[in-house]
Every structure is written in C-alpha cells, then in structure tokens.
N, C-alpha and C positions, 0 to 999 in steps of 0.2 A: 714630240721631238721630230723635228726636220732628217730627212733622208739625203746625204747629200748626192747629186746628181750631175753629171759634167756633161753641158749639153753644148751642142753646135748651130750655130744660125744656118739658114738653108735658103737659097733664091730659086730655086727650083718647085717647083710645083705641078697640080695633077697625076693621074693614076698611076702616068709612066714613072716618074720621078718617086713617086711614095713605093713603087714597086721593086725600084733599083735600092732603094733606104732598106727596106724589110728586108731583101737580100741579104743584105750583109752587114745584117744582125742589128738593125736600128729600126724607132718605130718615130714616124713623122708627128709634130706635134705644135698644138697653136698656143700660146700665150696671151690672154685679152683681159683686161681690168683696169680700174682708177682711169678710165680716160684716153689712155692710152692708147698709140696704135697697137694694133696686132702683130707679136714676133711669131714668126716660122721658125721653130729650131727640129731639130734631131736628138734622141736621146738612145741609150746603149739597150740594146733588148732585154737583151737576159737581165739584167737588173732593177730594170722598171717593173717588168713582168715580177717579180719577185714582192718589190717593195706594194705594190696595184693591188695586190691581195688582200691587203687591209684597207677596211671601210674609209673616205676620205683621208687619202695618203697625203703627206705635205713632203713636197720635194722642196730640199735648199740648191737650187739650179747654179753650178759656175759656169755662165754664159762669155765665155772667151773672158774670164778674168774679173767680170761683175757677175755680183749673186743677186740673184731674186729668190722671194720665198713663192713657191708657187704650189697651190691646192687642187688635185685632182677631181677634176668636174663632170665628166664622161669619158668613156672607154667605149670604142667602136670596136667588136671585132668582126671576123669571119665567121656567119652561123653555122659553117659547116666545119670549117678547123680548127676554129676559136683560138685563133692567131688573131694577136692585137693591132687593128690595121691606123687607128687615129688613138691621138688622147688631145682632149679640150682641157687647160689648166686655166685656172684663174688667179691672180696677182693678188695676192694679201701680202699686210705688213705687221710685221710684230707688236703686238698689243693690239689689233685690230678684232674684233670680234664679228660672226660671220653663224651665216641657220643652216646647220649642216642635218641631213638626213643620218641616225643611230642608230644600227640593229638593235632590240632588242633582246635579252638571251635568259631562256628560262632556265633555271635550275630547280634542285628537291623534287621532294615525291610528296603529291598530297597523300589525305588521307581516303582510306577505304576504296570501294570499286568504284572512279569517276574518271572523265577524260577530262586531259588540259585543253581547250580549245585555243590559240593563239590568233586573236582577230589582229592586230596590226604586228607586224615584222620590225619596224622602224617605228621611232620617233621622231621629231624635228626638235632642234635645240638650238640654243644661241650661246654660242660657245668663243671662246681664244681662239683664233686664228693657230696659235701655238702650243696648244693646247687641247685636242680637239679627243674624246673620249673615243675610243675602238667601238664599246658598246654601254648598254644599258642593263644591267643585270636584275631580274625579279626572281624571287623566289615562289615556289607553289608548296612549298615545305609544309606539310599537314593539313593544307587546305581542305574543305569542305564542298558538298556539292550548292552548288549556288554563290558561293563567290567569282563575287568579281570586282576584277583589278581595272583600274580607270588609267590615262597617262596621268593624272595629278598624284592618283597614289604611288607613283615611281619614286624609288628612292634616285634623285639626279646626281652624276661623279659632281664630285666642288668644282666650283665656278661656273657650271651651267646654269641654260634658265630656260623654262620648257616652252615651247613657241607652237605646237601642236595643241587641237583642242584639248583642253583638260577632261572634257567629260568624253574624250572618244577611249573606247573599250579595247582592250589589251590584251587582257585574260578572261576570258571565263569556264568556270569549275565545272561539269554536267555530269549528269550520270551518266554510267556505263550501260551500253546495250547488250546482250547476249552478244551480239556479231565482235564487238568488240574487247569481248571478253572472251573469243576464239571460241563461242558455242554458238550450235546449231538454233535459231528461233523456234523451229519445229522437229517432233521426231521426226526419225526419217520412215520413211511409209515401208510396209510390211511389203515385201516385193509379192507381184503379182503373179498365181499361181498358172502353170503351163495351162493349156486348154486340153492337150493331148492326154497329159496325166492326170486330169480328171475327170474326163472322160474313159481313162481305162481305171480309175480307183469306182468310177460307178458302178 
C-alpha cells in the first residue's frame, strides 16, 4: 500500500539550494522512469524519513494536484549525521511489476548446540509495483547441523517470483564452537609462580 505524500516541484538546484530545502524541514528529490523527463520536487522530512524505514517504500506523490506512484530507489545520507540529504524515486504504475531487493528475516531456534550462519540478507524478487513484500521470512525452527537453506527453498509472500539465483545460499546450520558457546578453547594456564618465593621456600 502507497504512502501518501504531498510533494512540491522545485527549479532550484545544487548544494546551496538542497541546503536551504533541508533547512526547513524538507528533503530534495528526483523522480525518473517510463521515459520520461526528470521532475525535481521537495517532499516533507519528518514524514518521508518515517515512511524510508521500510525496505522499498512506495510513495502515492500529490505533485500540485497530480498523483504519481513513485518507488523509493536510494537514499543519500550524511555519513556523519545520517540526515537524509537526496532520495532517487522511480515511476511505476499500478499493475506494473518491478525486481525489488527483500530482506530476508530469520526466525525459531534450531535444534541443539549450532549457529545460524546468514549468508545473503536480501533476496531479489519480481513483484507488484503495489504490492511489494517488507520481507521474506524463513524459519530455522529445529534445524539441524548441516542444513542448508538455498533461495529456491524460500517459502515467497503470494504473488512473487524469485529473480535471484535459486541455488545461492541463505542459511546455513554449523556447529557451535566453544568460543561461541561462551567457553574458553583452552584452560587457563596455572599462573606462574614468583621467582622470589621460590627461591625463599628453597
């Protein structure tokens, strides 16, 4: 479901111009797809920032009185404040289907002493434009050591279709090491006795 989003066209451009926007509490942003030229608009901070949180957000933009649906495609921020200083959107249309990057989110506890290894974070999918999954949930609920989860064994939300290698690795089960089972690999060595005091027990 679309966010909606009340956004302003902008002729203004460069540093200075995106610095007086972020001012006063807006964050500069490009619009590009289907062909089209490129809009400049502005959109409300605190609220974008909010909606951004979730993996490919879809904004339903009222651009002075026309709506676009538009998909959040990167987020520029500041590596030191991590204030959002750009966002790149891209233009989709309803019933359009579109290969979005899906976290994937483990849940359960396997079984016995073994770690979950998590080799890809994300999946790629081919999804609804309007429709677009937050994540991809697997389970490790009783697993065993030496399983392992492939992207084809993902159970996909309805209406996806998985567009990532099917045999790239996802999960895998391994055993626990000592360390990782918050014990020492080795005792800890017999502390070494003074040289003075044994020399006077001699």
């Amino acid at each position: 479901m679309a966010d909606q989003i009340k956004a302003e066209t902008r002729s203004s451009f460069g540093k200075g111009a995106a610095r007086k926007l972020r001012a006063a509490g807006k964050i500069p942003a490009v619009i590009y797809g289907h062909g089209a030229e490129p809009q400049h608009v502005s959109l409300p901070g605190h609220e974008v920032s909010l909606v951004i949180r979730r993996a490919n957000a879809l904004l339903e933009l009222d651009i002075e009185g026309r709506t676009q649906l538009a998909l959040v495609k990167d987020v520029q921020k500041d590596p030191v404040r991590q204030i959002i200083e750009h966002l790149d959107l891209v233009v989709v249309r309803s019933g359009e289907r579109v290969h979005v990057e899906v976290p994937v989110h483990v849940e359960g506890e396997p079984a016995g002493d073994v770690v979950v290894a998590q080799d890809a974070t994300t999946v790629t999918l081919d999804a609804e434009a309007t429709h677009i999954p937050e994540r991809v949930t697997v389970s490790v609920d009783g697993l065993t050591e030496g399983t392992h989860i492939t992207a084809a064994q993902l159970t996909l939300p309805q209406g996806t279709k998985l567009v990532s290698d099917p045999e790239m690795l996802v999960i895998a089960i391994g055993a626990a090491t000592a360390a990782d089972l918050g014990e020492s690999e080795e005792p800890a060595a017999e502390p070494a006795a003074d040289a003075d005091t044994a020399a006077d027990n001699g």
